[in-house]
RODO-2510 file (C-alpha; in nm, 4 decimals, decimal comma):
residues 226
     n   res          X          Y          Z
     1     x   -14,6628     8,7428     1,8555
     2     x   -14,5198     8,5597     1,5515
     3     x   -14,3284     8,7948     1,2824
     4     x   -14,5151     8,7950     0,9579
     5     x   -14,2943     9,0169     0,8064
     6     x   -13,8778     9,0801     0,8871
     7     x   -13,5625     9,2010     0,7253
     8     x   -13,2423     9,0558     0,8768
     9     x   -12,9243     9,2587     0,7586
    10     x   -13,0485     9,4537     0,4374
    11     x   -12,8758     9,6742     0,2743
    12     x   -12,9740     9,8650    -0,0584
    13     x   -12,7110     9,9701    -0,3245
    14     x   -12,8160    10,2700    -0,5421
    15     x   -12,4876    10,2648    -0,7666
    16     x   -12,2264    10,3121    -0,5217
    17     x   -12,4084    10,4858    -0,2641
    18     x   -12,5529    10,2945     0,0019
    19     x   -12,9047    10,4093     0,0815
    20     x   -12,9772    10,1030     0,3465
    21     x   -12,7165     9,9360     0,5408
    22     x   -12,7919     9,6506     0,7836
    23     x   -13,1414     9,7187     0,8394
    24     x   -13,3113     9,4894     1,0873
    25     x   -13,6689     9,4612     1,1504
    26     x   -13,9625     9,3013     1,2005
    27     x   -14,3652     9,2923     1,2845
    28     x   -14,6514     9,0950     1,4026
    29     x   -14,9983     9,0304     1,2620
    30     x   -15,2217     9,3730     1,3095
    31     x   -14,8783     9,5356     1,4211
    32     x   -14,8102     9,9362     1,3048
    33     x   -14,4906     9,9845     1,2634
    34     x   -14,3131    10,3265     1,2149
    35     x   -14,0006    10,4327     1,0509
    36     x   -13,9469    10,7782     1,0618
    37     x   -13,6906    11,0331     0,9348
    38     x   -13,5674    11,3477     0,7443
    39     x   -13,6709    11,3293     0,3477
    40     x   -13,3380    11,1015     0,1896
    41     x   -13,2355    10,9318     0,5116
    42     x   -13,3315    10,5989     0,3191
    43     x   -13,6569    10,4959     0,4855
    44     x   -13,9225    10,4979     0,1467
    45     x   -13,6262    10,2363     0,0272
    46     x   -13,6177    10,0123     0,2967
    47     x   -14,0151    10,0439     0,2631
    48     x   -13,9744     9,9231    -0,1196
    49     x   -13,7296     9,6494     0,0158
    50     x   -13,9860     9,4952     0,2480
    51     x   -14,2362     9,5113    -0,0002
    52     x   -14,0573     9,2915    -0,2509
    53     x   -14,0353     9,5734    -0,5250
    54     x   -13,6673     9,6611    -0,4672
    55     x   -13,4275     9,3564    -0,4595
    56     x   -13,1884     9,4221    -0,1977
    57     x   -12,7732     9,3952    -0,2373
    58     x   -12,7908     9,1830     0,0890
    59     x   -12,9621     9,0531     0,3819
    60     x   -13,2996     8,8466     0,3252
    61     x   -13,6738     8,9859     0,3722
    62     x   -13,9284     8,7078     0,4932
    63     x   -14,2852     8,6977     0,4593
    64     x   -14,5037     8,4206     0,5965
    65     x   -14,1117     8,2423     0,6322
    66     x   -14,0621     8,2701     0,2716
    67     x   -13,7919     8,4634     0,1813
    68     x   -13,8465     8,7680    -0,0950
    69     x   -13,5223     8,6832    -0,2589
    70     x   -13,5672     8,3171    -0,3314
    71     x   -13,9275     8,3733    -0,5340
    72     x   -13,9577     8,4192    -0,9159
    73     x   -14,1486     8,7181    -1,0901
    74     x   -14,4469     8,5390    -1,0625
    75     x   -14,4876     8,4365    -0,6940
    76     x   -14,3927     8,7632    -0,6250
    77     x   -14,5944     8,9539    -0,8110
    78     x   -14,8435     8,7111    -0,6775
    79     x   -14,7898     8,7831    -0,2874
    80     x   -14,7712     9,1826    -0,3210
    81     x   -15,1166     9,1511    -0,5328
    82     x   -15,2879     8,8828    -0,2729
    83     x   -15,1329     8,9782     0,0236
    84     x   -14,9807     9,3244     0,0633
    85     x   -15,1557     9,6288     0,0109
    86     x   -15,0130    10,0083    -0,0568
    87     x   -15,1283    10,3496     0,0329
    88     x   -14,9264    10,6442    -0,0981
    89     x   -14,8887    11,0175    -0,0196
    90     x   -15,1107    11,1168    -0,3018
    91     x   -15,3614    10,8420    -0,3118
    92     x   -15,2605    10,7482    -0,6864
    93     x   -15,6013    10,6709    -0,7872
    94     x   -15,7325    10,5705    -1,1307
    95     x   -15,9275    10,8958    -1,2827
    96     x   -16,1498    10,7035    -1,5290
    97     x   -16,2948    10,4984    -1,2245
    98     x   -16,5452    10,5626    -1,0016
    99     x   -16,4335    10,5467    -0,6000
   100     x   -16,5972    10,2210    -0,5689
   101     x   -16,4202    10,0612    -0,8755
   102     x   -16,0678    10,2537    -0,7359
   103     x   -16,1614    10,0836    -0,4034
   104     x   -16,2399     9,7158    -0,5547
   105     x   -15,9466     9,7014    -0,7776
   106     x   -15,7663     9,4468    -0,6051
   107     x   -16,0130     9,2135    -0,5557
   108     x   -16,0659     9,2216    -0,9215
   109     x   -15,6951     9,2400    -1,0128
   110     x   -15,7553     8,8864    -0,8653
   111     x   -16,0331     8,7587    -1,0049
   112     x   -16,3416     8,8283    -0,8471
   113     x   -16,6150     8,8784    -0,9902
   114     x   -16,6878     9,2779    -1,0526
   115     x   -17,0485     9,2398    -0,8284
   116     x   -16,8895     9,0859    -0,5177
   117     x   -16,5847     9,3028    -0,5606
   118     x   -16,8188     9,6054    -0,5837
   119     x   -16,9512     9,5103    -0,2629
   120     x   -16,7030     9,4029    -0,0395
   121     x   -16,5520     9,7714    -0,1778
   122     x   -16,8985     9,9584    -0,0556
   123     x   -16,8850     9,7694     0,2670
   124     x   -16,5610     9,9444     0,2933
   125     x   -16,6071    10,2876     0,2154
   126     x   -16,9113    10,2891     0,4398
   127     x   -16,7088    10,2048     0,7021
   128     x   -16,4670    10,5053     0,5984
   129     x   -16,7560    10,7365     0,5844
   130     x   -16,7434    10,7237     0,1699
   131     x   -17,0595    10,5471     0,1088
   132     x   -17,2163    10,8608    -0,0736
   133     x   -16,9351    10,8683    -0,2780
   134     x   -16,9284    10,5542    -0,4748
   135     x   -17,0335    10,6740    -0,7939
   136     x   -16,8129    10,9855    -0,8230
   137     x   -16,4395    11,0145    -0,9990
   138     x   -16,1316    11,1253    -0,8005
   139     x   -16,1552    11,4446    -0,9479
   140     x   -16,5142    11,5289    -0,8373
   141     x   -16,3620    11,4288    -0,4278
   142     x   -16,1408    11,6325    -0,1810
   143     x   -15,7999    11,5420    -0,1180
   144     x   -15,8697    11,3532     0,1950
   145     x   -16,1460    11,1706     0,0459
   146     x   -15,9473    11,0608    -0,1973
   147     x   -15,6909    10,9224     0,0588
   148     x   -15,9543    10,7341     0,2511
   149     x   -16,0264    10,5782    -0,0913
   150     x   -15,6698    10,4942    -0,1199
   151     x   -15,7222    10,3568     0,2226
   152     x   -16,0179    10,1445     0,1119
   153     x   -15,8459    10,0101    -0,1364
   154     x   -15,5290     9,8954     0,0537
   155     x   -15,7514     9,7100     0,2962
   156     x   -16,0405     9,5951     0,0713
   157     x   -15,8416     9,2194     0,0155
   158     x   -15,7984     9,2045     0,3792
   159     x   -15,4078     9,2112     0,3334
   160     x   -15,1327     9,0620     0,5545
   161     x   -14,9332     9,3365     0,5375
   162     x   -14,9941     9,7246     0,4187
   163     x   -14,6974     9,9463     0,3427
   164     x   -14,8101    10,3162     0,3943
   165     x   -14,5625    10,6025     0,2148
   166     x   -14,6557    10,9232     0,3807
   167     x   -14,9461    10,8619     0,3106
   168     x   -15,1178    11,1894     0,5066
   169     x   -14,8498    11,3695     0,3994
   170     x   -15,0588    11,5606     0,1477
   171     x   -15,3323    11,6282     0,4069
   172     x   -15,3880    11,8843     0,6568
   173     x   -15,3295    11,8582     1,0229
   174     x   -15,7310    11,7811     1,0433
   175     x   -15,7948    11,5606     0,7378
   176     x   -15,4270    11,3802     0,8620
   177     x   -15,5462    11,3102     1,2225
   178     x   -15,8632    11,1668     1,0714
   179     x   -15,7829    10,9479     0,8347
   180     x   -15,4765    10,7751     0,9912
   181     x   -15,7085    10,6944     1,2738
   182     x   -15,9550    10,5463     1,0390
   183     x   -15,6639    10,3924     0,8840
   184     x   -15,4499    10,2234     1,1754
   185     x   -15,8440    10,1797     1,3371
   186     x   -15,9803     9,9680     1,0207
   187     x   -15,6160     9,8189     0,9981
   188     x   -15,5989     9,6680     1,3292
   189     x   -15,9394     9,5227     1,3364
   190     x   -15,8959     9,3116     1,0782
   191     x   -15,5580     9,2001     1,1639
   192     x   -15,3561     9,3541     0,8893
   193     x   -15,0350     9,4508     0,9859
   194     x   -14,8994     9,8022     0,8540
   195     x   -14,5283     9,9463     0,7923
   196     x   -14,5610    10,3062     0,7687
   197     x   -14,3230    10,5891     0,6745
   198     x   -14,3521    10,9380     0,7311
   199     x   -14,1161    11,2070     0,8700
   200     x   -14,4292    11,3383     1,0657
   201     x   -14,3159    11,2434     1,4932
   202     x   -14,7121    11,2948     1,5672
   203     x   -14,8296    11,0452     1,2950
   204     x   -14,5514    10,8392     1,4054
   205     x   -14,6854    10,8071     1,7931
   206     x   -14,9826    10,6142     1,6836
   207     x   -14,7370    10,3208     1,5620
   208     x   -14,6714    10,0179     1,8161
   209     x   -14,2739    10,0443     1,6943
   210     x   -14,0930    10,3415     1,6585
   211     x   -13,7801    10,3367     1,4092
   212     x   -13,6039    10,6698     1,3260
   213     x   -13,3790    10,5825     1,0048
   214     x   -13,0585    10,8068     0,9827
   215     x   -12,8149    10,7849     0,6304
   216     x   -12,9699    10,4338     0,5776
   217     x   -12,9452    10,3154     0,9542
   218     x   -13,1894    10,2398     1,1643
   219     x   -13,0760    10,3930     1,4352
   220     x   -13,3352    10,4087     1,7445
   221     x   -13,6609    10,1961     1,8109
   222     x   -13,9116    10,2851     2,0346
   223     x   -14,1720    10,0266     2,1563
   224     x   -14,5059    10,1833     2,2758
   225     x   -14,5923    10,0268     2,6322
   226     x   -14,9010     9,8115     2,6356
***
């Protein structure tokens, strides 16, 4: 399987503390990959390293063989709009929208039209189990509802790469269990490829790769058998 996404040597400077040090990793296309550890062991930082928002102080992340560092604002901003996607622990959804404009928001943050957004975003949520929900705000859904819609909208564009940020961590063991099966199940049929932290050992099992991140080292990987 050919890496779409790795990190070779990274490390992050906050200051003077170090909060990664020679991080290396990598995944395939439709590949889950875990990193797992105790809240401030640096893993949410290597996450924002990967996903181009946090420069790092060394090393080089490479997506598609382009490296992160060499790109301007623009191609950037470009990539993590076109072909990343983000799910966080509290969904982060826009109150004044409905869950089907939440859910199509990337496709129109790149230009498509708001009817074939709309649908492509429907197609989605029906496929999450929200399809009686379209019309409704954030505030008039349950908390994991509102993380499936934060789900949609991560895989709506049909991303390369999805970076997850506890993203059941807000849920309850039932409402977690269920949607990071829908999740990892809608991920991996469409080929998207998913880095996911969480300090949960049972959420990450269901990853292909297992990294436990310790003061900024990765210090363990576990590879599921196939």
């Amino acid at each position: 399987m050919s890496d779409v996404l790795w990190a070779r040597g990274v490390d992050l400077l906050y200051g003077e503390t170090l909060a990664v040090r020679n991080a290396d990793i990598s995944l395939g296309r439709g590949e889950v990959v875990a990193i797992t550890g105790q809240s401030g062991s640096g893993k949410s930082s290597l996450l924002y390293c990967l996903a181009g928002v946090l420069p790092v102080t060394r090393g080089q992340v490479c997506f598609a063989g382009r490296s992160l560092g060499d790109l301007d604002d623009e191609e950037l901003s470009a990539i993590r709009r076109e072909q990343f996607g983000f799910v966080f622990q509290y969904g982060e959804l826009l109150p004044e929208l409905t869950i089907e404009e939440n859910a199509a928001l990337p496709l129109r943050l790149a230009g498509q039209r708001k009817a074939q957004a709309l649908t492509a975003a429907a197609e989605v949520l029906d496929r999450l189990g929200l399809a009686q929900l379209r019309e409704r705000r954030p505030s008039q859904v349950s908390g994991g509802q509102c993380q499936r819609v934060a789900v949609a909208r991560a895989l709506v564009h049909k991303p390369a790469v999805v970076f997850a940020d506890e993203p059941t961590g807000s849920l309850d063991s039932v409402n977690s269990t269920a949607v990071l099966e829908e999740f990892l199940g809608l991920a991996r049929s469409q080929g998207t490829a998913v880095v996911l932290v969480t300090h949960d050992p049972q959420v990450a099992a269901r990853a292909d790769i297992r990294y436990t991140m310790s003061d900024g080292e990765l210090t363990e990987q576990v590879r599921e058998a196939s």
